[in-house]
Z-matrix of the N, CA and C atoms (Angstrom, degrees):
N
C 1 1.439
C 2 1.532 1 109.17
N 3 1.230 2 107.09 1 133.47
C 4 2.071 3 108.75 2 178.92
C 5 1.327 4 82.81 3 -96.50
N 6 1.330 5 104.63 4 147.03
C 7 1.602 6 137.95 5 135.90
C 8 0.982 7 112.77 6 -158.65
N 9 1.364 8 122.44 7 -172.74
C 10 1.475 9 141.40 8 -160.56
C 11 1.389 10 145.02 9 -151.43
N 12 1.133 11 155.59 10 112.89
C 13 1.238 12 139.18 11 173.74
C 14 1.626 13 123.32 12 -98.43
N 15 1.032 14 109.14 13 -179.33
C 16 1.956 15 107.84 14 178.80
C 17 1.171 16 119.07 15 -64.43
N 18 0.865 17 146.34 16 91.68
C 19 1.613 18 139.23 17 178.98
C 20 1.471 19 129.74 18 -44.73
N 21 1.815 20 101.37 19 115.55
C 22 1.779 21 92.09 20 -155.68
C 23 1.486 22 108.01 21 -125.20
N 24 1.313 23 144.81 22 166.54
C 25 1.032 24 157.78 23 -139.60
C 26 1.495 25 110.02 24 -56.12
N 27 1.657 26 125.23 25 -44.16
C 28 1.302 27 140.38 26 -178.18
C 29 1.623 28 97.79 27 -69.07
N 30 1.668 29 126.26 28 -7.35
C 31 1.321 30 120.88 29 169.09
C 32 1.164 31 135.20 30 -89.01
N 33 1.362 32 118.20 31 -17.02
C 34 1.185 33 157.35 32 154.51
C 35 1.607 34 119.09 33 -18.96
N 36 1.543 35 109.07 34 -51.36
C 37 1.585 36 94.45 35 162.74
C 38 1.744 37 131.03 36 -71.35
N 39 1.443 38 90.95 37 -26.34
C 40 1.307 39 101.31 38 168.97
C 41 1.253 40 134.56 39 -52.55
N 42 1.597 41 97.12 40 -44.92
C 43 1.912 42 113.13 41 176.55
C 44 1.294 43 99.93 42 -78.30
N 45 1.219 44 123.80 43 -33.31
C 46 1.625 45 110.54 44 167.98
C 47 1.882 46 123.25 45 -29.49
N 48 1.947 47 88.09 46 -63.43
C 49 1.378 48 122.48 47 171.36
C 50 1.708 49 103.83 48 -21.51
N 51 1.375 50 101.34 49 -57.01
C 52 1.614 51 110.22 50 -146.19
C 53 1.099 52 95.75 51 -77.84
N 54 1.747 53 129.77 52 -44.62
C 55 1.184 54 135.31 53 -151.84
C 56 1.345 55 101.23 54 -69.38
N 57 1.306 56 127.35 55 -45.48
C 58 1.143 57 127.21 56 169.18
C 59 1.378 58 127.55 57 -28.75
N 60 1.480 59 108.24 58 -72.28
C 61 1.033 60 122.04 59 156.80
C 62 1.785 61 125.92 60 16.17
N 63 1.303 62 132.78 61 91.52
C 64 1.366 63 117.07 62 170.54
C 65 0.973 64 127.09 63 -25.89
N 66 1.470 65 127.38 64 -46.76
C 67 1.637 66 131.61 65 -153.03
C 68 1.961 67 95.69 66 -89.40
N 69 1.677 68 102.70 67 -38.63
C 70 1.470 69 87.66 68 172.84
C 71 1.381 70 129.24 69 -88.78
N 72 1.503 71 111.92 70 -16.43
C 73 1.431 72 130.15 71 -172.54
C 74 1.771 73 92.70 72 -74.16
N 75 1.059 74 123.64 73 -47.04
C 76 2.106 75 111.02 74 176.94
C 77 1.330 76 102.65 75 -64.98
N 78 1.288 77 144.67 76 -10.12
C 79 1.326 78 122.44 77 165.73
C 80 1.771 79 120.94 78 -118.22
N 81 1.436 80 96.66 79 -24.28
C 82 1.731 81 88.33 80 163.72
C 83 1.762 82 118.76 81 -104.28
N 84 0.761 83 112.60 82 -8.17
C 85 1.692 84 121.75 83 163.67
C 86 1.805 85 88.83 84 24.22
N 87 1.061 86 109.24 85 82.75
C 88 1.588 87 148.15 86 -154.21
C 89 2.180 88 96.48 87 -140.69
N 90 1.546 89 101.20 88 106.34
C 91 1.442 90 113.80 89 161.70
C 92 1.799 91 94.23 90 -49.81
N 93 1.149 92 94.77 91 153.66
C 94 1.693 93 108.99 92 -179.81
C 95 1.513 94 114.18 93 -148.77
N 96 1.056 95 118.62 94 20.39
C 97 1.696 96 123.84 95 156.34
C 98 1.378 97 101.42 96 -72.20
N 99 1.740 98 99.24 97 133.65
C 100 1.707 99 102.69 98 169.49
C 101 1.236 100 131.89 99 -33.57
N 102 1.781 101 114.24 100 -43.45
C 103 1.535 102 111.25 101 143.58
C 104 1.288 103 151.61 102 -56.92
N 105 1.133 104 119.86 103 -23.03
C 106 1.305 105 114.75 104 146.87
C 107 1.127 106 126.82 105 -69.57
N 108 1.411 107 125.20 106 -43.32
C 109 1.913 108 118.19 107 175.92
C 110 1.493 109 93.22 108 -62.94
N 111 1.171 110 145.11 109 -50.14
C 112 1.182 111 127.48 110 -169.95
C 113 1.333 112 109.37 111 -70.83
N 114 1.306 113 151.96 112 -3.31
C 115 1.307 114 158.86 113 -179.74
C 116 1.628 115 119.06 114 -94.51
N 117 1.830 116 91.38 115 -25.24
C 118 1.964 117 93.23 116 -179.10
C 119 1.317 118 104.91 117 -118.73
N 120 1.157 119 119.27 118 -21.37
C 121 1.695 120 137.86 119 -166.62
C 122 1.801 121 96.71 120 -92.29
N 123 1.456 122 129.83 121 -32.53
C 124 1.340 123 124.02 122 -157.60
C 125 1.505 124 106.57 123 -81.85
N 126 0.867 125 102.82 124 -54.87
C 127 1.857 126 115.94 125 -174.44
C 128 1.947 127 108.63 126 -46.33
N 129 1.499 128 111.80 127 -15.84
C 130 0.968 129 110.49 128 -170.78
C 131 1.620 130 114.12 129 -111.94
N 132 1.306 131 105.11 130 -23.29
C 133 1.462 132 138.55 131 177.32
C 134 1.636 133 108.52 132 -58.21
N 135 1.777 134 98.93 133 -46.28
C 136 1.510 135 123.57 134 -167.91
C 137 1.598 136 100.61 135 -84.27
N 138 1.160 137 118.12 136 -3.23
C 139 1.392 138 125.82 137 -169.54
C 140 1.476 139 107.02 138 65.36
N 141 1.360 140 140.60 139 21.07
C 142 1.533 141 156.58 140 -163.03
C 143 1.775 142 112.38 141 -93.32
N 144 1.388 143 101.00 142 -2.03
C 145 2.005 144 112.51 143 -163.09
C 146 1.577 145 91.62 144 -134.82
N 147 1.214 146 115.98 145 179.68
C 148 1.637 147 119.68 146 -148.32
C 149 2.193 148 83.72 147 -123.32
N 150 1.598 149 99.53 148 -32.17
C 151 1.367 150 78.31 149 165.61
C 152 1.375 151 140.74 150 -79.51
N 153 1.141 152 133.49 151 -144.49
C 154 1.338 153 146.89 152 175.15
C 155 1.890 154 118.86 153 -143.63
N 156 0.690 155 112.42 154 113.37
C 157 1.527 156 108.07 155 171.21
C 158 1.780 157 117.91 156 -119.19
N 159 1.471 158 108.07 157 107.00
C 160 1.284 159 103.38 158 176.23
C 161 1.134 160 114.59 159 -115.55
N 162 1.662 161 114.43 160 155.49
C 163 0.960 162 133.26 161 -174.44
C 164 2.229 163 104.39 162 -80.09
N 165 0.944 164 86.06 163 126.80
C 166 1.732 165 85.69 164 166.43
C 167 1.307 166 109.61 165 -109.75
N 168 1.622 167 98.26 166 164.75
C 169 1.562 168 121.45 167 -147.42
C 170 1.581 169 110.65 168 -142.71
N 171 1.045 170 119.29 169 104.63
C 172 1.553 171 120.50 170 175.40
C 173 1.684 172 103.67 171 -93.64
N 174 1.272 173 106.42 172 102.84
C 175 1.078 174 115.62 173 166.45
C 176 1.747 175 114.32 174 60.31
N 177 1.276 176 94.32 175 37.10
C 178 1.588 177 112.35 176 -174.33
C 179 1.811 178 123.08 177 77.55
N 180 1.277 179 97.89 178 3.76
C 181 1.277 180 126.34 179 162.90
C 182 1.852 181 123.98 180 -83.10
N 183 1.542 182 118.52 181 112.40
C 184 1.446 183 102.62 182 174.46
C 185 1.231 184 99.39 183 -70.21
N 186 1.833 185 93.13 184 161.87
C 187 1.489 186 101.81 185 173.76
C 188 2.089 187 99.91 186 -158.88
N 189 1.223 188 94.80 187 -6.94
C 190 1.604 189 79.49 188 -172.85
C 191 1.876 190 76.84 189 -161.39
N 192 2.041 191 95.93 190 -179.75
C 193 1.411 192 99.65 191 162.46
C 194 1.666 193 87.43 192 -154.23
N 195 1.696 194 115.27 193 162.51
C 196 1.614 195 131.27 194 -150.39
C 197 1.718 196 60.93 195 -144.87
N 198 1.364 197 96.53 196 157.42
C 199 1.598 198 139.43 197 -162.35
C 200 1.516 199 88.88 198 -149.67
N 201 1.231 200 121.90 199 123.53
C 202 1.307 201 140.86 200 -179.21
C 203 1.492 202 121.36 201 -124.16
N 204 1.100 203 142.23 202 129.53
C 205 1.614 204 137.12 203 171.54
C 206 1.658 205 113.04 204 -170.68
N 207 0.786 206 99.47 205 148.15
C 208 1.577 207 127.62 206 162.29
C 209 1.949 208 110.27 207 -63.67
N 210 1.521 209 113.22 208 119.18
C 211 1.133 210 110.91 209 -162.00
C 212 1.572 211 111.77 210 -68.47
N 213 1.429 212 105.06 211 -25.80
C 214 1.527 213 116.75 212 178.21
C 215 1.388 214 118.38 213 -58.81
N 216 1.157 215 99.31 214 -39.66
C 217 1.895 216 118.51 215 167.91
C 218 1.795 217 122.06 216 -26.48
N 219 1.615 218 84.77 217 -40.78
C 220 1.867 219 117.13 218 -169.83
C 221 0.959 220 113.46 219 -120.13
N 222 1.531 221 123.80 220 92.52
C 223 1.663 222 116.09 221 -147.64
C 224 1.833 223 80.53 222 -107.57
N 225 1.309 224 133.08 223 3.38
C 226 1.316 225 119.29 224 173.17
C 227 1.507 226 114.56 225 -113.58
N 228 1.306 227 112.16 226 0.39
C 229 1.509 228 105.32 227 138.59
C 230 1.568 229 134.49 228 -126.68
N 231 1.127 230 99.31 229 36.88
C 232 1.745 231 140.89 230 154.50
C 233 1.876 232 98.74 231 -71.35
N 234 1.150 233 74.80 232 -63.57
C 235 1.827 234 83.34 233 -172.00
C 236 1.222 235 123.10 234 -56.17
N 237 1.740 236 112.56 235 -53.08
C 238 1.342 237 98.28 236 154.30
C 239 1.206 238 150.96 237 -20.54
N 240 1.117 239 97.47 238 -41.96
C 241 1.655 240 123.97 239 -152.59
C 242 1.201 241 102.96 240 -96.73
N 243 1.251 242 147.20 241 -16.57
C 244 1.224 243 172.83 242 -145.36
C 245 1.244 244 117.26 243 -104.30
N 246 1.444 245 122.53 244 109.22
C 247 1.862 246 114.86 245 -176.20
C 248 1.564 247 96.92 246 104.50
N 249 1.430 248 122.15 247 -33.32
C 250 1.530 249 136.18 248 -164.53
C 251 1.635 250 85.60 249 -97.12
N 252 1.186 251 150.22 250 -71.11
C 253 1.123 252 130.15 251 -123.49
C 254 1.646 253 97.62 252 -157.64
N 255 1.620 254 133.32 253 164.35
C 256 1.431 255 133.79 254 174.45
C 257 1.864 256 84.00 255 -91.42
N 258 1.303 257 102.60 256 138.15
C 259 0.998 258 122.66 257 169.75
C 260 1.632 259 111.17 258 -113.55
N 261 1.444 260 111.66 259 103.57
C 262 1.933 261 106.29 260 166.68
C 263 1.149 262 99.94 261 -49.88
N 264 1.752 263 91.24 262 140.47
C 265 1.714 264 109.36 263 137.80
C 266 1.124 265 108.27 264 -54.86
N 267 1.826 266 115.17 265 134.48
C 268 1.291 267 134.02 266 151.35
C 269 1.520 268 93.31 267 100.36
N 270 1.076 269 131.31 268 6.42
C 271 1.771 270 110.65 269 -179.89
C 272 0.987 271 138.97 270 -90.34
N 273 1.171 272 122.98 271 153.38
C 274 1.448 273 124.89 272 -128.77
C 275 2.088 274 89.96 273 -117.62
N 276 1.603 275 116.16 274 158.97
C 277 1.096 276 118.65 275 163.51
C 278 1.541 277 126.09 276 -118.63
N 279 0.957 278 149.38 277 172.94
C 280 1.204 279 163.39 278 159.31
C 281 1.648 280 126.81 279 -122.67
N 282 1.033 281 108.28 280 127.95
C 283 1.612 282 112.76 281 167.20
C 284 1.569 283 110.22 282 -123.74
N 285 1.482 284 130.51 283 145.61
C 286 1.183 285 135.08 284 166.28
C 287 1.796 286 127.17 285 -146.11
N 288 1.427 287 105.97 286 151.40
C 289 1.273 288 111.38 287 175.96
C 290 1.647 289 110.44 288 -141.66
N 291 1.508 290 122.11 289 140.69
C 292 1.159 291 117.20 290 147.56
C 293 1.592 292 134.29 291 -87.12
N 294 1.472 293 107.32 292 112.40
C 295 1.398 294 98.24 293 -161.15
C 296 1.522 295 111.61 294 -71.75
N 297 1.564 296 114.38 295 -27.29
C 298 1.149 297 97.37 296 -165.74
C 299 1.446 298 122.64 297 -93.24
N 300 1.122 299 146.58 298 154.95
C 301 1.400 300 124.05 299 -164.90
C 302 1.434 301 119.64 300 -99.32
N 303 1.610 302 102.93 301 -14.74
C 304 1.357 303 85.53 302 163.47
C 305 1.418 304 140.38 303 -107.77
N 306 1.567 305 98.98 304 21.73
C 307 1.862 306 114.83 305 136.46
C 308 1.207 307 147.10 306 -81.39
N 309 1.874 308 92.82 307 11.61
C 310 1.704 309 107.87 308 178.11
C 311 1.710 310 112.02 309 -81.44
N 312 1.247 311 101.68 310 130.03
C 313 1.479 312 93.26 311 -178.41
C 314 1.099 313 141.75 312 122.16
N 315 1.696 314 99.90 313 -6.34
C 316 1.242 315 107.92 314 -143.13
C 317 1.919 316 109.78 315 -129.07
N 318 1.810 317 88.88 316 -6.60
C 319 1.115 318 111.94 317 -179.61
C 320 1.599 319 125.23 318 76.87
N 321 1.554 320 106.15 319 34.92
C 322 1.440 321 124.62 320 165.92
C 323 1.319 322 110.24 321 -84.03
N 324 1.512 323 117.89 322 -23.67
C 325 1.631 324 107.48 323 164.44
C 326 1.627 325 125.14 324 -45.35
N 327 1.425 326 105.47 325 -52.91
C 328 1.624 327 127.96 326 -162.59
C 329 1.732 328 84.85 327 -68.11
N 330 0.930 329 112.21 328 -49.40
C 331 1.701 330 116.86 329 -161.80
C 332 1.886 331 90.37 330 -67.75
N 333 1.203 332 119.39 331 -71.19
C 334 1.525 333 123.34 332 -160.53
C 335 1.928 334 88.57 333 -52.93
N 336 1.199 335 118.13 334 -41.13
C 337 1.790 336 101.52 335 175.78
C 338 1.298 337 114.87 336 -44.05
N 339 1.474 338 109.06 337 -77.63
C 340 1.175 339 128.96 338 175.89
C 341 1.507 340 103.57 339 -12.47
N 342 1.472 341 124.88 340 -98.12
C 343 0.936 342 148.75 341 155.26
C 344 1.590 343 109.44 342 2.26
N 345 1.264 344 133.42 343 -49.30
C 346 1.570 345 136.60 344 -167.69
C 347 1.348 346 84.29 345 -101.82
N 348 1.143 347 116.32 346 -23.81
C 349 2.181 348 98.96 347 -168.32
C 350 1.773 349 107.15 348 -85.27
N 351 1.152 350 105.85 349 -23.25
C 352 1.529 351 122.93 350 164.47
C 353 1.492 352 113.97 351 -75.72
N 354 1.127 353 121.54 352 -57.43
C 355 1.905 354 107.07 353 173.12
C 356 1.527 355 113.45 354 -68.61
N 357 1.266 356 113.17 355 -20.27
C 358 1.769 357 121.35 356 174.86
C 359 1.516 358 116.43 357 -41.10
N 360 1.894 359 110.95 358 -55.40
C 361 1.503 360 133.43 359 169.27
C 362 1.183 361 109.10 360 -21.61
N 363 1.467 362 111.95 361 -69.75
C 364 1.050 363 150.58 362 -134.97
C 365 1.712 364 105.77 363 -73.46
N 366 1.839 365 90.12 364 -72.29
C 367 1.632 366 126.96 365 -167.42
C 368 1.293 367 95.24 366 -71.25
N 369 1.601 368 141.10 367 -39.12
C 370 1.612 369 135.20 368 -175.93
C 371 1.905 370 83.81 369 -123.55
N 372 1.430 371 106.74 370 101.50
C 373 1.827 372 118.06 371 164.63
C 374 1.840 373 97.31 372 -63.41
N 375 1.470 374 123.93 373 -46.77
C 376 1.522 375 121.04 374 179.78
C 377 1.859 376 110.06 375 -45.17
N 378 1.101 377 98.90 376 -25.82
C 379 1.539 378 100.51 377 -155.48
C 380 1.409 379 99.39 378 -56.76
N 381 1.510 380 115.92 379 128.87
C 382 1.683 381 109.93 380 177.34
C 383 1.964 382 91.62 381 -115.28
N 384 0.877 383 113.01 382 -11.12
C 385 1.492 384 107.38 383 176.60
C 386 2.020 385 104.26 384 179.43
N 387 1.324 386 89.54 385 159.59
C 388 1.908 387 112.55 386 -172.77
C 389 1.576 388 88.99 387 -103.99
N 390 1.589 389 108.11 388 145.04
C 391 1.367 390 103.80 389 -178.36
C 392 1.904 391 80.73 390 -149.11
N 393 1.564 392 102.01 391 130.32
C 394 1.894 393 103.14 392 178.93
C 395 1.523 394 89.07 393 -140.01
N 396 1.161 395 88.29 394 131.50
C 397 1.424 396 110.83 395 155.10
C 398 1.280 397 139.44 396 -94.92
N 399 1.272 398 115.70 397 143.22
C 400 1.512 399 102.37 398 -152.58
C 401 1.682 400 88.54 399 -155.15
N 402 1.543 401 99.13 400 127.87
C 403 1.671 402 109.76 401 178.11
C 404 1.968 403 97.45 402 -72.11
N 405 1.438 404 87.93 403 143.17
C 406 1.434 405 110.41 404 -178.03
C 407 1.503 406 120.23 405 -67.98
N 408 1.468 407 121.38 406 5.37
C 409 1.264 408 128.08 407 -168.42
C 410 1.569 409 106.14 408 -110.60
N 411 1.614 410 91.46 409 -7.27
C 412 1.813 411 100.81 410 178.23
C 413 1.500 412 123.59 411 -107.78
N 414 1.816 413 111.63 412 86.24
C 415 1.581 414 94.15 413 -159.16
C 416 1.565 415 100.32 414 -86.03
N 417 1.313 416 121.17 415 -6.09
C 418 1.406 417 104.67 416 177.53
C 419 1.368 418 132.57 417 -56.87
N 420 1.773 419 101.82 418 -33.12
C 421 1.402 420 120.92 419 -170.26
C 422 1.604 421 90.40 420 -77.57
N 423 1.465 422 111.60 421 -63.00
C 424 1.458 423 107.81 422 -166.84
C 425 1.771 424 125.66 423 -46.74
N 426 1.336 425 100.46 424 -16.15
C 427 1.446 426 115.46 425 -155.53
C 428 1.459 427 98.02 426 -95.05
N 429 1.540 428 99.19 427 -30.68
C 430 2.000 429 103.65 428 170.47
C 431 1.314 430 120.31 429 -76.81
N 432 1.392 431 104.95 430 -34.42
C 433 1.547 432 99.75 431 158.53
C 434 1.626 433 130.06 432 -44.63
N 435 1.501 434 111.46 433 -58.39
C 436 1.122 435 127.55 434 -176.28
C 437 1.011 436 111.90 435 -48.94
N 438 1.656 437 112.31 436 -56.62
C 439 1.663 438 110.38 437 169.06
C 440 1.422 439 136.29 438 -49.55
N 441 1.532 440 102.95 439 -38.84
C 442 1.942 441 114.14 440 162.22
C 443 1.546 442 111.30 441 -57.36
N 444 1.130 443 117.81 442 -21.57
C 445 1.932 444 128.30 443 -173.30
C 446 0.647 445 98.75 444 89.94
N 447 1.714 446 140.88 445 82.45
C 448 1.211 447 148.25 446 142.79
C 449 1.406 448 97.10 447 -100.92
N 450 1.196 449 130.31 448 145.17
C 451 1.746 450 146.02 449 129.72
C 452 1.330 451 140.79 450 -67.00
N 453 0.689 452 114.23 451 108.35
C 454 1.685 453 119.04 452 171.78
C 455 1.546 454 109.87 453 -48.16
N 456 1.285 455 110.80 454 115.44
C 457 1.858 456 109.94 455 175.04
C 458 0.822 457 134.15 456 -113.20
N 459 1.488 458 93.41 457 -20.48
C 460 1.811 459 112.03 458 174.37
C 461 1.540 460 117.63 459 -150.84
N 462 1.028 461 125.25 460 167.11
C 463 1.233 462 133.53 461 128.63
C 464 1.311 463 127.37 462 -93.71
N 465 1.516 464 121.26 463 128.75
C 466 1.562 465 137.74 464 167.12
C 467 1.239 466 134.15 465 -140.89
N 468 1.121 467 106.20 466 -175.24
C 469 1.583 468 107.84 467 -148.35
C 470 1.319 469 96.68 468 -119.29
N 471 1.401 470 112.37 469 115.91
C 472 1.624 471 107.75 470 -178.38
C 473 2.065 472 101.93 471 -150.74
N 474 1.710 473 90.19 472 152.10
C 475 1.528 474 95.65 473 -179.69
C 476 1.717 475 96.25 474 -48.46
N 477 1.445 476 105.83 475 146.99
C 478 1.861 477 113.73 476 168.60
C 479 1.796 478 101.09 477 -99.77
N 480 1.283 479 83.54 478 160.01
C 481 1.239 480 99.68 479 -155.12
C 482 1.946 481 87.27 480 -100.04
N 483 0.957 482 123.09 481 1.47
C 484 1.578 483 128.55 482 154.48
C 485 1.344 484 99.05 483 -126.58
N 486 1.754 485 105.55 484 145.27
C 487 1.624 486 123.59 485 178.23
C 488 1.175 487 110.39 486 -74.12
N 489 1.687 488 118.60 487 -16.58
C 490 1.830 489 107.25 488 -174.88
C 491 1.189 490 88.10 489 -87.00
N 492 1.423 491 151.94 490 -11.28
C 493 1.251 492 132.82 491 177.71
C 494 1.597 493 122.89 492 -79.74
N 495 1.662 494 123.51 493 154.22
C 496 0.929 495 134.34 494 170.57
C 497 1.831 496 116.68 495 -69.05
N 498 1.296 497 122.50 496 -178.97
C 499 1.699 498 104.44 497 -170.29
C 500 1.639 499 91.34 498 -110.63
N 501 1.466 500 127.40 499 37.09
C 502 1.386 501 145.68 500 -169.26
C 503 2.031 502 100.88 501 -100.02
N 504 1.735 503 91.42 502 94.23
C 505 1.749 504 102.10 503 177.08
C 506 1.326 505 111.99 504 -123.67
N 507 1.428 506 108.81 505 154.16
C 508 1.389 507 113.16 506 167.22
C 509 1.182 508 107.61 507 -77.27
N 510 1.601 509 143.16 508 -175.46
C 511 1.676 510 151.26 509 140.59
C 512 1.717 511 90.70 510 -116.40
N 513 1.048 512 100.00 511 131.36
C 514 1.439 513 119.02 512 154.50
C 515 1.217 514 136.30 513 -113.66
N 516 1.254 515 160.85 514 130.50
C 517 1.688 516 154.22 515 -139.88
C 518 0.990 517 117.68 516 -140.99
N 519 0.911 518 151.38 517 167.60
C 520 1.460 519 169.91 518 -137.97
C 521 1.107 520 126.24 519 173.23
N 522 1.469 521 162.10 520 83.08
C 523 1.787 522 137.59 521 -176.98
C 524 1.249 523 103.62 522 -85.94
N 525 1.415 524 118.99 523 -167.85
C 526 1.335 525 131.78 524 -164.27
C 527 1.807 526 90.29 525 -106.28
N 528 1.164 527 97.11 526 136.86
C 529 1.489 528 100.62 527 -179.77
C 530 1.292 529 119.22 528 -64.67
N 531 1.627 530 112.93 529 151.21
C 532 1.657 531 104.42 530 -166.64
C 533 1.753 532 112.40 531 -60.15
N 534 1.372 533 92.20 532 -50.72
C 535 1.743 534 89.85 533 -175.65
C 536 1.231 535 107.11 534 -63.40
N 537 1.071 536 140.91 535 -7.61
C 538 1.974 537 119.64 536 156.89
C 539 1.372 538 115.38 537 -73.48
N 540 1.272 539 113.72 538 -10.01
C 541 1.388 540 116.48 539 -177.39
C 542 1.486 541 95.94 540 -86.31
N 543 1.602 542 129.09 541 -48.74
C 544 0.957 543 126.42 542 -146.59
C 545 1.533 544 103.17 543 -77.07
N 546 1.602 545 90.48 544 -24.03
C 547 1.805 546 87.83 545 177.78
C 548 1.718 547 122.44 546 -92.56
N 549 1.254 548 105.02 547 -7.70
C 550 1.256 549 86.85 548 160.43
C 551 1.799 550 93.66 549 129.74
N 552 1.508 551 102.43 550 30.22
C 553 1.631 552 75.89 551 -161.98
C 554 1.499 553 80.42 552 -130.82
N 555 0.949 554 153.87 553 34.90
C 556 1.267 555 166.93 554 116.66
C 557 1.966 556 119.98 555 -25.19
């Protein structure tokens, strides 16, 4: 069973752990001195940042963490995004990694989406759609999306979140399903 809680300061060596990690270190290229995770990871931990970062849980087991926010939250990669693509009111973002490696593979990504794109509805009522971006050189990530039902809508051009990368991304989408609308949760 996945679930999750907030990811809080005593977790911190752990996400270190992950960041390291080859498979996560080529796409989050993330400083990993205790000071730095405590410098990007704390503000959000403290509930002090507009996102969310939780830790996921296989069966009460960590195994990954989803980065959650409201796009309005980030009005400088709002901006980006802007001129490139229709952006809903109210939409919400996602970021994810599996830290551990030997849950890569196995298709706990598609599932841990799923899973956050369903309490998302819920947890942000504004949310009219999830929009993730994802550099085009990463088909694993992109390919888990697809499987959760995300769409590809665009291609754009956005700073990478590693320097060997080009600013070459997919957009992927999501809306809020009709029957939450129909019931009222819109």
């Amino acid at each position: 069973m996945i679930s999750w809680r907030r990811l809080d300061e005593p977790d911190f060596p752990l996400l270190r752990q992950w960041l390291e990690q080859p498979h996560v270190a080529r796409w989050w290229n993330h400083e990993t001195s205790p000071e730095a995770v405590a410098r990007d990871f704390g503000p959000a931990a403290r509930g002090e940042e507009a996102s969310e970062d939780l830790l996921m849980l296989l069966d009460g087991e960590p195994f990954g963490l989803v980065q959650r926010c409201r796009l309005a939250d980030y009005p400088d990669d709002m901006r980006e995004l802007v001129g490139q693509v229709e952006i809903p009111p109210g939409a919400a973002s996602i970021d994810y990694l599996i830290g551990d490696p030997r849950r890569v593979g196995h298709g706990l990504g598609t599932r841990m989406i799923r899973a956050v794109l369903a309490a998302t509805w819920s947890d942000y009522p504004e949310a009219t759609a999830v929009l993730v971006p994802v550099h085009v050189g990463n088909p694993a990530s992109w390919r888990a999306l697809e499987k959760a039902g995300l769409r590809r809508v665009a291609e754009v051009s956005l700073e990478p979140d590693n320097p060997i990368d080009d600013r070459a991304h997919y957009l992927y989408r999501i809306d809020r399903p009709a029957e939450l609308i129909q019931q009222g949760q819109a």
